[in-house]
C-alpha positions in Angstrom: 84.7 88.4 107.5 87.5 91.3 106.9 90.6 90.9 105.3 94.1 92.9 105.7 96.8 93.4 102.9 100.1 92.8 103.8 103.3 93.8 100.4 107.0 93.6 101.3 109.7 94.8 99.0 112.4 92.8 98.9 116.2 93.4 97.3 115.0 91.0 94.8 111.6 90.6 95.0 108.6 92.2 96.5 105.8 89.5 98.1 102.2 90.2 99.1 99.4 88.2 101.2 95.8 88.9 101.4 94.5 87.0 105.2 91.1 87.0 106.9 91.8 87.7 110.6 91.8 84.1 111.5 95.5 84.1 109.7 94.2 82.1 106.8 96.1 82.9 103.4 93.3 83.5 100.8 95.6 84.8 97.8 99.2 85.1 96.8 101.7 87.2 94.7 105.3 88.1 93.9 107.3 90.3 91.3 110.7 89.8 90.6 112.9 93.5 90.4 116.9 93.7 90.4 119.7 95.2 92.2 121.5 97.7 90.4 125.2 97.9 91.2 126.5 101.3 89.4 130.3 100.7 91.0 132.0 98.3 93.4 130.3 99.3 96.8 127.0 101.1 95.6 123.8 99.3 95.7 120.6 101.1 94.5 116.6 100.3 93.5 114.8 102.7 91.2 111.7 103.5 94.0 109.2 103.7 91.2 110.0 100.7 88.9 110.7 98.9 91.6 108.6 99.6 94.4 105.8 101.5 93.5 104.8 99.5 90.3 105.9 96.3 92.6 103.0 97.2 95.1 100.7 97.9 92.2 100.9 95.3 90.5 100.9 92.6 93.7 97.7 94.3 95.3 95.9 94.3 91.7 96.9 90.6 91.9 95.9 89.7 95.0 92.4 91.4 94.2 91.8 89.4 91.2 93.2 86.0 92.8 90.9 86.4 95.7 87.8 87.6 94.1 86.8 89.7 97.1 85.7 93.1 96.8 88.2 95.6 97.8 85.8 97.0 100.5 86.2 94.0 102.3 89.9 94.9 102.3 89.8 96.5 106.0 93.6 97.8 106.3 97.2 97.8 104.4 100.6 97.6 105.8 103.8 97.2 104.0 107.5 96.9 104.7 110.2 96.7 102.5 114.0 96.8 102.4 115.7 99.3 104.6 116.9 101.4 106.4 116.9 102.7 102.6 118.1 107.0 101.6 115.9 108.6 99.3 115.4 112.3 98.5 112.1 113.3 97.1 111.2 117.1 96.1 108.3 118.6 97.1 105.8 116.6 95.2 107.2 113.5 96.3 108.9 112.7 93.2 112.3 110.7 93.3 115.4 113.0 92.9 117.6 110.0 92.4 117.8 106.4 93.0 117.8 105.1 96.1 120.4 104.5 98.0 120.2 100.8 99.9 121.0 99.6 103.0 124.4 98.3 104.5 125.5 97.0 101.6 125.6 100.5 100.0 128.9 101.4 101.5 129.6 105.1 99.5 129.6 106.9 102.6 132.6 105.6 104.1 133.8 108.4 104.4 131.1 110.6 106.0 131.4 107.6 108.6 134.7 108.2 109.8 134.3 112.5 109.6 131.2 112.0 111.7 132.2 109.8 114.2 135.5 111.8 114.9 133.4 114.5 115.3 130.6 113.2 117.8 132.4 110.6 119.5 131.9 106.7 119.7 130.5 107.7 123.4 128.1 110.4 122.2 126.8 107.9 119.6 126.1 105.2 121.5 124.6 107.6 124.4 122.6 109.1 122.0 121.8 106.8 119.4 122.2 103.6 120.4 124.0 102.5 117.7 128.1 103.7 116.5 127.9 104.8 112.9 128.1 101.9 109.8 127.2 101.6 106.0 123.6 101.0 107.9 123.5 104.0 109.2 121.2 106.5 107.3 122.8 110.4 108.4 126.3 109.5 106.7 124.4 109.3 103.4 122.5 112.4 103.4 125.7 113.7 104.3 127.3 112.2 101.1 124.2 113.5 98.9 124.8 117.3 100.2 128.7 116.9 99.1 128.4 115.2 96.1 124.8 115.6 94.8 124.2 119.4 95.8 122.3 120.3 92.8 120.1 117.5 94.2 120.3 118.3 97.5 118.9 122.2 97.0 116.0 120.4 95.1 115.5 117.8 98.3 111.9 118.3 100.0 112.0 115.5 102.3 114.5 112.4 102.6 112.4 109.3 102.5 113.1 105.8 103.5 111.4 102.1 101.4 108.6 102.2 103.3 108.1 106.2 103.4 107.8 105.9 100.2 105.1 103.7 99.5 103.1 105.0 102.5 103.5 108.2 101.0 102.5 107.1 97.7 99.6 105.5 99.0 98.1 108.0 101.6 100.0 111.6 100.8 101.8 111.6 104.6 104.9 111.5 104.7 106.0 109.0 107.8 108.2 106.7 109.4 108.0 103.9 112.3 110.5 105.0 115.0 112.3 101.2 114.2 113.3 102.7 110.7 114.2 106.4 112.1 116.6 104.9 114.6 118.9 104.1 111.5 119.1 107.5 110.6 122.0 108.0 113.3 123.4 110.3 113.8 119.6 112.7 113.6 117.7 110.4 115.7 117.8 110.1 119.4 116.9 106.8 121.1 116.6 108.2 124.3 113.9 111.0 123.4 112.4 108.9 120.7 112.6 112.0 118.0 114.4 113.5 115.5 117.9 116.2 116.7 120.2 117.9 115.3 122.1 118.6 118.2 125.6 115.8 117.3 125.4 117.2 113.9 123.6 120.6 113.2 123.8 122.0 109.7 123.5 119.0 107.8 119.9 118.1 107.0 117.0 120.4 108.4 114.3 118.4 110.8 111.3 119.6 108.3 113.5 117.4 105.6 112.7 114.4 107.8 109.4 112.6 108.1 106.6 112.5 111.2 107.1 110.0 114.0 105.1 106.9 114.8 104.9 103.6 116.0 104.4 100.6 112.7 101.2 99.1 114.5 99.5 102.8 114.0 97.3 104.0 110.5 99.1 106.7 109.2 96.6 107.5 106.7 93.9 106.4 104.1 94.4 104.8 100.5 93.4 108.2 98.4 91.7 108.3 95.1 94.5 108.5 92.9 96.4 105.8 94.6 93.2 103.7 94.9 93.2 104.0 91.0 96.7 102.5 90.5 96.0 99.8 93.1 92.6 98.8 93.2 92.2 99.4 96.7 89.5 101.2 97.9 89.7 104.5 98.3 89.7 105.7 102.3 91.3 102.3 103.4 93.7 102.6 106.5 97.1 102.3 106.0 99.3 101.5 108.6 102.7 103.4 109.1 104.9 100.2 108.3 108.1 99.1 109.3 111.3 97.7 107.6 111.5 94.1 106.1 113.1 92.4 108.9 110.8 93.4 111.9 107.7 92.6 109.9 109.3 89.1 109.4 109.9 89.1 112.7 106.5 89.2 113.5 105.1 86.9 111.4 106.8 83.8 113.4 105.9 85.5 116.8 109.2 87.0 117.6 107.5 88.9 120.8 109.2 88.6 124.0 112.9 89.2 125.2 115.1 86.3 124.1 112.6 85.2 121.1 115.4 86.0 118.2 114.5 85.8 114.8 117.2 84.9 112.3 116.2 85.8 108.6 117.8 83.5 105.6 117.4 86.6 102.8 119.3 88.6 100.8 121.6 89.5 104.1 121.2 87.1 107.3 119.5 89.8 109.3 118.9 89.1 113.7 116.6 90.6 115.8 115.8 89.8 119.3 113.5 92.3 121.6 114.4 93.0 125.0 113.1 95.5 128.2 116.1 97.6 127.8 118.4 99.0 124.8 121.4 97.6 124.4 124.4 99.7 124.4 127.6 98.5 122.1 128.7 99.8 119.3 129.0 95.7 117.6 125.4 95.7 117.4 122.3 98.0 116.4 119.6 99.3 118.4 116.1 100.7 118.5 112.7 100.7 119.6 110.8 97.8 118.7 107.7 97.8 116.6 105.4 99.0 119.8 105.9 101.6 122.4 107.6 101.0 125.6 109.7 98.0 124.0 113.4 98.2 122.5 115.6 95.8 120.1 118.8 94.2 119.7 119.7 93.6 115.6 122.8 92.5 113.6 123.0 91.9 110.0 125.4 90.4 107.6 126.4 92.2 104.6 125.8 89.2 101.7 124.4 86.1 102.2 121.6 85.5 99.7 123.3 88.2 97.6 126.2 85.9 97.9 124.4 82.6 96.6 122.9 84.7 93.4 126.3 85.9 92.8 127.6 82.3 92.9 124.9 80.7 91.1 124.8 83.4 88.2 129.3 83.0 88.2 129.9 79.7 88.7 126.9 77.6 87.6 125.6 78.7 84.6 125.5 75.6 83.4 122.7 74.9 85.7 119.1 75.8 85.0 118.2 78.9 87.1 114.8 77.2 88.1 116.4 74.3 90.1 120.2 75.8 90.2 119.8 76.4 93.9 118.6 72.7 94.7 121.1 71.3 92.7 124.1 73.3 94.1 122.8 72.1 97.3 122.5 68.3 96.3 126.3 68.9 95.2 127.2 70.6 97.8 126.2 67.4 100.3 129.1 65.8 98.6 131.4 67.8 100.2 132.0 67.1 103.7 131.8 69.9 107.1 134.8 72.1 106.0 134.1 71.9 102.7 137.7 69.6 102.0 139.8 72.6 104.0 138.2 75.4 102.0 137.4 78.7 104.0 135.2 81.1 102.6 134.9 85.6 104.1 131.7 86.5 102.7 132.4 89.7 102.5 131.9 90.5 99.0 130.3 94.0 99.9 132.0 95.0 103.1 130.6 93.3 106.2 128.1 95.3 108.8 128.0 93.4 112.0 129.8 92.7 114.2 133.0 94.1 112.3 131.4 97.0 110.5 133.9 96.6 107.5 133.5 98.3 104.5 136.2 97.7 102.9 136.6 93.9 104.2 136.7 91.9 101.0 135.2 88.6 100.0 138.2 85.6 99.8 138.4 81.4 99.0 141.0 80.5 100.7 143.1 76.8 100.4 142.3 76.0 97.3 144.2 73.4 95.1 143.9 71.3 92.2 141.5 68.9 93.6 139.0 71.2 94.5 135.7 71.2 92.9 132.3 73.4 92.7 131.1 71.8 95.6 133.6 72.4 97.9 133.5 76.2 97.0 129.5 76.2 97.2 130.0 74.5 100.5 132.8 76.4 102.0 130.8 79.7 100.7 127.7 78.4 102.8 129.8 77.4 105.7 131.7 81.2 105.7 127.7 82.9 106.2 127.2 80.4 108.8 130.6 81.4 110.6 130.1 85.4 110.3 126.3 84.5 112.1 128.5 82.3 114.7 130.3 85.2 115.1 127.0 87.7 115.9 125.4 85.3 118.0 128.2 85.1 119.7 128.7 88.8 120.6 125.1 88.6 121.7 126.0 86.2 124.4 129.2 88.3 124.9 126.3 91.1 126.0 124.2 88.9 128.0 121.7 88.3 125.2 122.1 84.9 124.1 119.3 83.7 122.8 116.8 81.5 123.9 114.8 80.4 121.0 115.5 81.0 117.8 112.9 81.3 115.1 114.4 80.9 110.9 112.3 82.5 108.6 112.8 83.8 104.8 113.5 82.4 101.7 116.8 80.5 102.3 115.4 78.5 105.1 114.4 76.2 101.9 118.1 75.8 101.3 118.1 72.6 103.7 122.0 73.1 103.8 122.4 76.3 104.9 119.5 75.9 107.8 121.7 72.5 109.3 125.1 74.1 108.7 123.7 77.0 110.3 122.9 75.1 113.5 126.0 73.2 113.6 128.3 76.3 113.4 126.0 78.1 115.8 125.4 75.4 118.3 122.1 76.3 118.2 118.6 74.6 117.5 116.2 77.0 114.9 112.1 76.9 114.9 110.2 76.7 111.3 107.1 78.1 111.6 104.0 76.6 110.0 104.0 79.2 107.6 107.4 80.6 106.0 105.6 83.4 104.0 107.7 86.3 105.6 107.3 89.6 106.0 104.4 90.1 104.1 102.8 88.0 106.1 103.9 89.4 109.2 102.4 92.8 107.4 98.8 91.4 107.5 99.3 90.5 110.9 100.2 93.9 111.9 97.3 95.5 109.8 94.7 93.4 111.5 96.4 94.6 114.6 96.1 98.0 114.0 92.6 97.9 113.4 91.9 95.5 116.5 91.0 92.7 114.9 93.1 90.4 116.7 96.0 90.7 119.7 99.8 90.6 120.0 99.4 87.1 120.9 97.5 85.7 118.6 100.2 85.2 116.2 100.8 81.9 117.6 97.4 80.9 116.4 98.0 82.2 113.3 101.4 80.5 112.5 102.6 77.9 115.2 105.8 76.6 115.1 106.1 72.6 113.3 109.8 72.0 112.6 113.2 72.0 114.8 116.7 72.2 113.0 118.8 70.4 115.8 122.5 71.5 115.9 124.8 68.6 115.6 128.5 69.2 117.0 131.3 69.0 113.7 134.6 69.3 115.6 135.8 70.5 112.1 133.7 73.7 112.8 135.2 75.2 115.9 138.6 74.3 113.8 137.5 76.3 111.1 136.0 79.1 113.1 139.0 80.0 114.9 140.6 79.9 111.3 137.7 82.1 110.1 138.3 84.8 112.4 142.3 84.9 111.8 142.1 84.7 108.1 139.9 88.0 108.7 142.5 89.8 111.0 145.6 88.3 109.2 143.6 90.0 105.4 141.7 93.0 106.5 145.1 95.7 105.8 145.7 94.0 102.2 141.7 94.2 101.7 141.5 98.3 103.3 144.9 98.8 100.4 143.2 97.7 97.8 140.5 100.4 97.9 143.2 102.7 98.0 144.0 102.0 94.0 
C-alpha cells in the first residue's frame, strides 16, 4: 500500500494528513502560527517561521505518528493561504514578510491607479476578475514604490504555496488557480503571464513557471528531505491555494457543486464550463485543464470570532470559549434582540470590494448583553454570504448543492444561521479534515493512484443543515444592506485622518 502527504497552511494554523489511496486517515498533525497586524489594514506571516518550519515540523510528525517508512510516502502536495505576495532574492530567501491575501488592503491605492489606467473592461476581458485587496499586481506595485531597496534585490515574487514547493524541490512554480490572482500580469484567456495592461512594473522572469495543481513539479531534494524527513526524490505536486484543495476534499467537481468554507474568511467556490465575467466576483481556471471557476470571499469571518473571543470574552477559557459563546449565544433569539452587525473589520472583498468599509454594532442599548453581540456578529457573516450567493444567482449561478467544510462548520450556530439567511440547505461530508485532506487526494491523483471521482468514496457526504425560514432575517437583510450604503462615506472619511 502507498501513502500521499497532504500540509495546508492556514492564517492560523497549518494541518497535515498522511492517507493510503483508499482515503483512510493513518496519522494527524497541526501547529498553531499567528497573524501579525503591523497597522490597521496590513496583514502578514513571516514565510519561514510560519510556513516553512510549519511543514517541517507536521511532516516529521506525521512520520513518527504513522510509523511508516518515508519510502512508502509515494507523493506530497500542499496548499496554504493565498493568493499571498512575497519577494524572494535569488537564493530564495525572504526579502520581507509576506504580504496576505484580501485582508491586506495596503494597496489601495495601486488599485484605483491601475484600474484607471486599464479599464474595468480591459480587466475583466483580460483577467477575468476587476482589481481588489485580492488581487496580487497592485501589491508588487506597492513594494516597487515603497520598498525599492527591496524591490532591486527581488529575484522572483513568490506566492504561500511557491514558497514551500520551492523550498521543497528548488522550482520555482505556481498552479494557474493561484496565478490568476496576480491581475493585472495574468491573462485568463491565454492562460500565461503579460505585461501588455501594465508593462514596466514587474519583469515576467520575476514571476514563476506555469502549471496545472494536479501536476509534480518536482522531487523532495536532499537538503529538504533532511529538514522533513521525507525521502529524498519524492514527487511533489505543484499545489494550489487553501480553498480549492478544500474544495476538493468534499468532491466539489462539477458545475453547480459550490463549496462554502467556515475559516478564517468564508471563502465560495463553484466550478463551471465557462468563466464568469463580473467584476462582483473572481475568476480562474480551476484546479485541471479545460475547466474554469466562480469564487467570492469575505474579508473576516473566523478572524472576526478570534477577535471577539480574545475582546470580549476573556473571561472565558480559550479551550471551550467558542462552545460556550455559542451555548450563550442560543439565548438570543434570530436578530440577535434588533442588533445588526457589518463584519467588515478589515475592509470587505466580495461582492463590495471595500477596503475601507468598516466593521459597526449597530442598535445597541442598555439591555443588551454578550450574546446578543456574539449573535448579531454571527448573523452579520451570514448576511454578507446572503449577499454573494445572491449575486451568484444574479449571474445565473445559483447553486445547486452546497458542500460546508472547515473549521467553523463545528460552530453549530453559524452552520444553521448560515442556512436560514441563505435559504439554502449545506452538505457535511463524512470527513471535515479540509484542505489538507483534499491535498492527499490530489497527490494520489497526480501519481494515478486513484480518479477524479473517487473522492466520493473517499469522503461521502452524512449530514444536511436544512434552512429554516426566520421572517426576522429578510427584515434584517434589507437593513443589512442599507446600514452599509447609508455608513460606507463616514467609514471611506475616516481613513482620511
Amino acid at each position: 500500500m502507498g501513502y500521499t502527504l497532504g500540509i495546508d497552511i492556514g492564517t492560523f494554523e497549518s494541518k497535515g494528513v498522511l492517507v493510503d489511496h483508499s482515503g483512510a486517515v493513518l496519522a494527524q498533525a497541526a501547529r498553531a502560527h499567528k497573524m501579525i497586524v503591523p497597522r490597521p489594514g496590513w496583514a502578514e506571516h513571516r514565510p519561514i517561521e510560519d510556513w516553512w518550519e510549519d511543514f517541517t515540523f507536521i511532516s516529521r510528525r506525521l512520520l513518527q505518528e504513522s510509523g511508516i517508512d518515508p519510502r512508502a510516502v509515494k507523493a506530497v502536495a500542499c496548499s496554504a493561504i493565498g493568493p499571498c505576495m512575497l519577494p524572494v532574492d535569488a537564493d530564495g530567501a525572504p526579502l520581507m514578510n509576506a504580504v496576505l491575501y484580501g485582508v491586506d488592503t495596503r494597496a489601495g491605492a495601486e488599485i484605483a491607479e491601475l484600474t484607471a489606467k486599464i479599464g474595468e473592461d480591459a480587466l475583466l476581458r483580460h483577467c477575468g476578475n476587476a482589481l481588489t485587496s485580492q488581487s496580487v499586481g497592485p501589491k508588487i506595485l506597492w513594494l516597487k514604490r515603497n520598498r525599492p531597496e527591496l524591490f532591486d534585490k527581488t529575484a522572483q515574487i513568490l506566492t504561500s504555496t511557491s514558497f514551500l514547493v520551492q523550498r521543497l524541490t528548488g522550482q520555482s512554480v505556481i498552479d494557474h488557480y493561484t496565478a490568476a490572482n496576480f491581475a493585472p500580469f495574468y491573462d485568463i484567456t491565454r492562460r500565461d503571464w503579460s505585461e501588455a495592461l501594465a508593462p514596466g512594473i514587474v519583469a515576467r522572469a520575476m514571476l514563476p513557471r506555469l502549471m496545472w495543481s494536479g501536476e509534480i513539479a518536482g522531487e523532495v531534494t536532499a537538503e529538504a528531505a533532511a529538514q522533513t524527513g521525507l525521502a529524498p526524490g519524492t514527487p511533489v505536486t505543484a499545489g494550489t491555494i487553501d480553498a480549492a484543495a478544500e474544495a476538493l476534499s468534499v468532491g466539489v467537481m462539477e458545475p453547480g457543486e459550490m463549496m462554502m468554507m467556515y475559516g478564517s474568511t468564508i471563502f465560495m467556490i463553484q466550478p463551471g464550463k465557462a468563466p464568469v465575467s463580473d467584476g462582483r466576483l473572481w475568476s480562474a481556471p480551476w484546479l485541471f485543464e479545460g475547466q474554469s471557476a466562480a469564487m467570492a470571499g469575505l474579508a473576516t469571518s473566523g478572524t472576526l470570532t478570534h477577535w471577539f473571543r480574545d475582546e470580549l470574552a476573556g473571561d472565558l477559557d480559550k479551550a471551550d470559549a467558542f462552545a460556550r459563546l455559542a451555548q450563550e449565544a442560543e439565548q438570543s433569539p434570530p436578530g440577535a434582540n434588533g442588533l445588526l452587525c457589518l463584519p467588515y473589520f478589515s475592509g470587505e472583498r466580495t461582492p463590495i470590494h471595500d477596503p475601507a468599509a468598516k466593521g459597526v454594532f449597530f442598535g445597541l442599548n442598555l439591555t443588551h448583553k454578550r450574546r446578543d453581540l456574539y449573535r448579531a456578529l454571527i448573523e452579520g457573516i451570514g448576511f454578507g454570504t446572503r449577499h454573494v450567493t445572491e449575486t451568484f444567482a444574479e449571474l445565473g449561478q445559483a447553486p445547486k448543492r452546497l458542500l460546508a467544510v472547515g473549521g467553523g462548520t463545528k460552530n453549530r450556530l453559524w452552520l444553521q444561521a448560515t442556512s436560514d439567511i441563505t435559504g439554502i440547505d449545506q452538505s457535511l461530508c463524512e470527513k471535515t479534515l479540509g484542505a489538507s485532506y483534499g491535498n492527499g487526494f490530489l497527490a494520489a491523483l497526480a501519481i494515478g493512484a486513484v480518479r477524479r471521482g473517487d473522492i466520493a468514496r473517499w469522503n461521502p457526504p452524512r449530514q444536511t443543515i436544512r434552512a429554516r425560514h426566520h421572517p426576522v432575517y429578510d427584515r434584517h437583510y434589507a437593513l443589512f444592506r442599507r446600514l452599509y450604503e447609508q455608513t460606507r462615506d463616514i467609514a471611506a472619511a475616516l481613513d482620511q485622518g
